[in-house]
Residue frames as qw, qx, qy, qz and C-alpha x, y, z in Angstrom:
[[0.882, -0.146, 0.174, 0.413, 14.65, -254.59, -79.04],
 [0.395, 0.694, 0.297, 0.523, 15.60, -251.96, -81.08],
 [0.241, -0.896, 0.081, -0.365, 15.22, -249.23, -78.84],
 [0.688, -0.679, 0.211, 0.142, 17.06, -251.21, -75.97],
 [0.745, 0.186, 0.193, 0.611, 20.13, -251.88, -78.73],
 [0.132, 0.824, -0.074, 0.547, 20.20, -247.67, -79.38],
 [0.549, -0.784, 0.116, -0.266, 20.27, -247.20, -75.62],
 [0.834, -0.290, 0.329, 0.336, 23.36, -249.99, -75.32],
 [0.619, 0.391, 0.140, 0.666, 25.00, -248.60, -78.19],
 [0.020, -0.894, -0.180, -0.410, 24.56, -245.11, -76.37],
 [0.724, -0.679, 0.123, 0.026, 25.49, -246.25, -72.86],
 [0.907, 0.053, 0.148, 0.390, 28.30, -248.20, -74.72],
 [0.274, 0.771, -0.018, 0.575, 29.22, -244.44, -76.46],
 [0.421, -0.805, -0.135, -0.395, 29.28, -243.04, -73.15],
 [0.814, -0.520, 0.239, 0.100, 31.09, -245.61, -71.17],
 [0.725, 0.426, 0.130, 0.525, 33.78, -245.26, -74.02],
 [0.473, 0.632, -0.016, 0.614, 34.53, -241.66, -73.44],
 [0.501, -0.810, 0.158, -0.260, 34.19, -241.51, -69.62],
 [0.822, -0.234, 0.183, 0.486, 37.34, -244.32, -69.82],
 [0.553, 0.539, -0.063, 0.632, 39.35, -241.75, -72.14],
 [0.176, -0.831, -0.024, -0.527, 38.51, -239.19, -69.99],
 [0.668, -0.710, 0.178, -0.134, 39.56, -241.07, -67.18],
 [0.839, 0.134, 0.092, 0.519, 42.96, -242.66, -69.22],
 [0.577, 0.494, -0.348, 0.549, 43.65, -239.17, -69.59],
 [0.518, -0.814, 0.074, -0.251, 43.24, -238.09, -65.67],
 [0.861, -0.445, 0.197, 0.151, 45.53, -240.65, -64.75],
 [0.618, 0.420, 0.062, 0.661, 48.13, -239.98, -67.58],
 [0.061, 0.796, -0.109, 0.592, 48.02, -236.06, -65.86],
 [0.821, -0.565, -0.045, -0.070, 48.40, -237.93, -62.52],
 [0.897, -0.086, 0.150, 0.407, 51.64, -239.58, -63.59],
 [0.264, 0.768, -0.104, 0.574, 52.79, -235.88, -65.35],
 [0.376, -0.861, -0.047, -0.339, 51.90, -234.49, -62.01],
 [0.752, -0.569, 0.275, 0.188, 53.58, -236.95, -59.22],
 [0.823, 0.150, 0.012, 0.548, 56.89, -237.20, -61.64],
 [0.357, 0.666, 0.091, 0.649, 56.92, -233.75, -61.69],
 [0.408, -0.858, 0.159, -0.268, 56.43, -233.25, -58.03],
 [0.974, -0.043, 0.060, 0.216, 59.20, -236.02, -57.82],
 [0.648, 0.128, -0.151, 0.736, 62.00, -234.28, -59.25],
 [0.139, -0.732, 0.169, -0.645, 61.05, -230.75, -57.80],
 [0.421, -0.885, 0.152, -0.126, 61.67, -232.43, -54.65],
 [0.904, -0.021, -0.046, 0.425, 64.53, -233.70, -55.59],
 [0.366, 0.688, 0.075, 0.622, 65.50, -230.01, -56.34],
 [0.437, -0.821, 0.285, -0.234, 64.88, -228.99, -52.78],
 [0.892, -0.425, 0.047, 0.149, 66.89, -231.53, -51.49],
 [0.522, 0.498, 0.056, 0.690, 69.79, -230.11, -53.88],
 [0.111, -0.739, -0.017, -0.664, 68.77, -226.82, -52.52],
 [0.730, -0.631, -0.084, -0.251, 68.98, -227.85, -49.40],
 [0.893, -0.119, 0.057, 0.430, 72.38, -229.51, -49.49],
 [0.415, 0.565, 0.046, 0.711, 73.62, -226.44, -51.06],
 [0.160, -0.844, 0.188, -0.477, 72.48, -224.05, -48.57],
 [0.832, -0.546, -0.039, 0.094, 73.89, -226.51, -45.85],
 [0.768, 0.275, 0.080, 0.573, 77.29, -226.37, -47.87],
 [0.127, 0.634, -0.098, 0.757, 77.26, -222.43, -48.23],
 [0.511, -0.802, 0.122, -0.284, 76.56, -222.22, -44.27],
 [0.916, -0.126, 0.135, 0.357, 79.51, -224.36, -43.91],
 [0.537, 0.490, 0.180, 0.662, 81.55, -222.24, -46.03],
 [0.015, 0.847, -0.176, 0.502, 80.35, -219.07, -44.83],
 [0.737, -0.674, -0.014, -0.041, 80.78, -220.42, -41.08],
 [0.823, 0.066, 0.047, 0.563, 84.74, -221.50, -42.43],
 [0.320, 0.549, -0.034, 0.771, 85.55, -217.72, -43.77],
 [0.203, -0.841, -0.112, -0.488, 84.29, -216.28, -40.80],
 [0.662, -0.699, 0.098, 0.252, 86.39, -218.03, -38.38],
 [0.757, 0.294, 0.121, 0.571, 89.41, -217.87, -40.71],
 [0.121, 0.670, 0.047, 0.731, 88.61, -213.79, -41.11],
 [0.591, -0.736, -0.149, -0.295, 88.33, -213.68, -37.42],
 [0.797, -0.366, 0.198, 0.438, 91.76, -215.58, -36.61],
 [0.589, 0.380, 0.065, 0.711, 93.38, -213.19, -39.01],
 [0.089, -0.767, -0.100, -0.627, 92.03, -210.37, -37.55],
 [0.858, -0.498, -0.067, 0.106, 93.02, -211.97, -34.17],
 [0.817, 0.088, 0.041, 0.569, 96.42, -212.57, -35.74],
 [0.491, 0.399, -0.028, 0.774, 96.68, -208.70, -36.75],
 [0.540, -0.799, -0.026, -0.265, 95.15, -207.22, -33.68],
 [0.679, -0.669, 0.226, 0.202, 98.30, -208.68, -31.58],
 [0.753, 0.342, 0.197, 0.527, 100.57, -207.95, -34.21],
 [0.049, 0.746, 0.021, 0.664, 99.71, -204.01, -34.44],
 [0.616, -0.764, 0.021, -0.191, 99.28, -204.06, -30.25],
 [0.805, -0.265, 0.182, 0.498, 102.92, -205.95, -30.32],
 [0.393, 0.492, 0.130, 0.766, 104.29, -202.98, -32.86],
 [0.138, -0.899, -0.042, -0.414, 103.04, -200.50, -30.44],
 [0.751, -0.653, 0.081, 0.050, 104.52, -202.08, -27.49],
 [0.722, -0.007, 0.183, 0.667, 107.91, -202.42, -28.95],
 [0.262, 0.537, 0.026, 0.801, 107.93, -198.53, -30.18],
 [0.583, -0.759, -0.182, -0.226, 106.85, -198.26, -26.47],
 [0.852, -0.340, 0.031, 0.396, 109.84, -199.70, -25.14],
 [0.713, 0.165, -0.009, 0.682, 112.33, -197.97, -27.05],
 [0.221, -0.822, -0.265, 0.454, 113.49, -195.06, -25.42],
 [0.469, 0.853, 0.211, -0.086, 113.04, -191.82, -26.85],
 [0.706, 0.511, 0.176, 0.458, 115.52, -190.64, -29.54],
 [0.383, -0.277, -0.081, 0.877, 118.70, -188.04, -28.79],
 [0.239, 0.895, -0.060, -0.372, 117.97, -184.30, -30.28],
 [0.663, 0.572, -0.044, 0.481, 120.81, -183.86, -33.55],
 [0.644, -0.412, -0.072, 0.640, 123.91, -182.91, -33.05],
 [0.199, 0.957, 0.211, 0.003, 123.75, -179.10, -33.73],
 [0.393, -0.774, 0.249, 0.430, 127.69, -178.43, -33.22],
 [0.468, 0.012, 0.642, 0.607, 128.72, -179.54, -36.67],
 [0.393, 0.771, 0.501, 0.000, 126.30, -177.74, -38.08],
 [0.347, 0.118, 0.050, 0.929, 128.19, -174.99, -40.52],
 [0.053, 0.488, 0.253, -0.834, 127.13, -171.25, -39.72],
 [0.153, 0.016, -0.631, -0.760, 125.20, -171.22, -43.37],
 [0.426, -0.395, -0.814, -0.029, 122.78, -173.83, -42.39],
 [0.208, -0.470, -0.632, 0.580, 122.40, -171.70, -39.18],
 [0.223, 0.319, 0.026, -0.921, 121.16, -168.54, -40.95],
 [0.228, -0.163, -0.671, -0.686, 118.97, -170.37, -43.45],
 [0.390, -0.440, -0.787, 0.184, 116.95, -171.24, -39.98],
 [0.055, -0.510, -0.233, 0.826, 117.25, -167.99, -38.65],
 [0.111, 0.146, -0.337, -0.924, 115.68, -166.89, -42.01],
 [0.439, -0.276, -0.727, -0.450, 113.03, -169.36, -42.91],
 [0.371, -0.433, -0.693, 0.440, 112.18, -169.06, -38.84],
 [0.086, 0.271, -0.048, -0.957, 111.84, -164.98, -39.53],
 [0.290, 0.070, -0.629, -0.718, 109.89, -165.86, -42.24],
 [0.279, -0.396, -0.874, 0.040, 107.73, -168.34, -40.59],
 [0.138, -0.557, -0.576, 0.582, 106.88, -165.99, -37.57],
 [0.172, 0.399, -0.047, -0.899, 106.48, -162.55, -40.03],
 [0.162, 0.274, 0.839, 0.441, 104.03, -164.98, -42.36],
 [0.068, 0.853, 0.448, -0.260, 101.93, -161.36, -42.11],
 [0.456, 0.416, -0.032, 0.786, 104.77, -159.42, -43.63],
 [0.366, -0.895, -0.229, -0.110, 104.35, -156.94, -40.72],
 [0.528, -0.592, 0.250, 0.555, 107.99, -156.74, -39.41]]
């Protein structure tokens, strides 16, 4: 009787620290799944976010596209108008006083002897 009381008080040891062991498994269970719980909440965040920023980028690019639109037929409408206008007289050279005409005749000497050779 004796012996079979050790043995129950052994088993009894035993069956005592395979329940802790298993109180705490299931405590790391409940760590685990809470913790896989809010990480995916995080993707889903993440996820909304990158949907947002592809939104966003998808906005600036048509925006920067319709401006560049806008300044593409702006600059092509600036050429076409300085197309049109027709082309500009020479200066009137008869007022010019006879001073004015030799500094040209000089700086025009000067231009063409830019060897000093004459």
């Amino acid at each position: 009787m004796r012996q079979l009381t050790a043995q129950l008080a052994e088993l009894n040891s035993r069956l005592g620290d395979e329940l802790a062991a298993q109180q705490r498994l299931v405590a790391d269970y409940d760590r685990i799944r809470e913790t896989a719980q809010r990480a995916l909440g995080v993707l889903h965040i993440v996820r909304d976010a990158e949907a947002v920023l592809a939104e966003t980028k998808d906005s600036l690019l048509a925006v920067l596209a319709e401006r560049d639109d806008q300044q593409d037929s702006e600059h092509h409408q600036q050429v076409r108008s300085q197309q049109v206008r027709p082309p500009s007289s020479p200066p009137d050279t008869d007022n010019l006083d006879d001073d004015d005409d030799d500094d040209s005749q000089i700086s025009a000497a000067a231009i063409h002897d830019w060897l000093g050779v004459d």
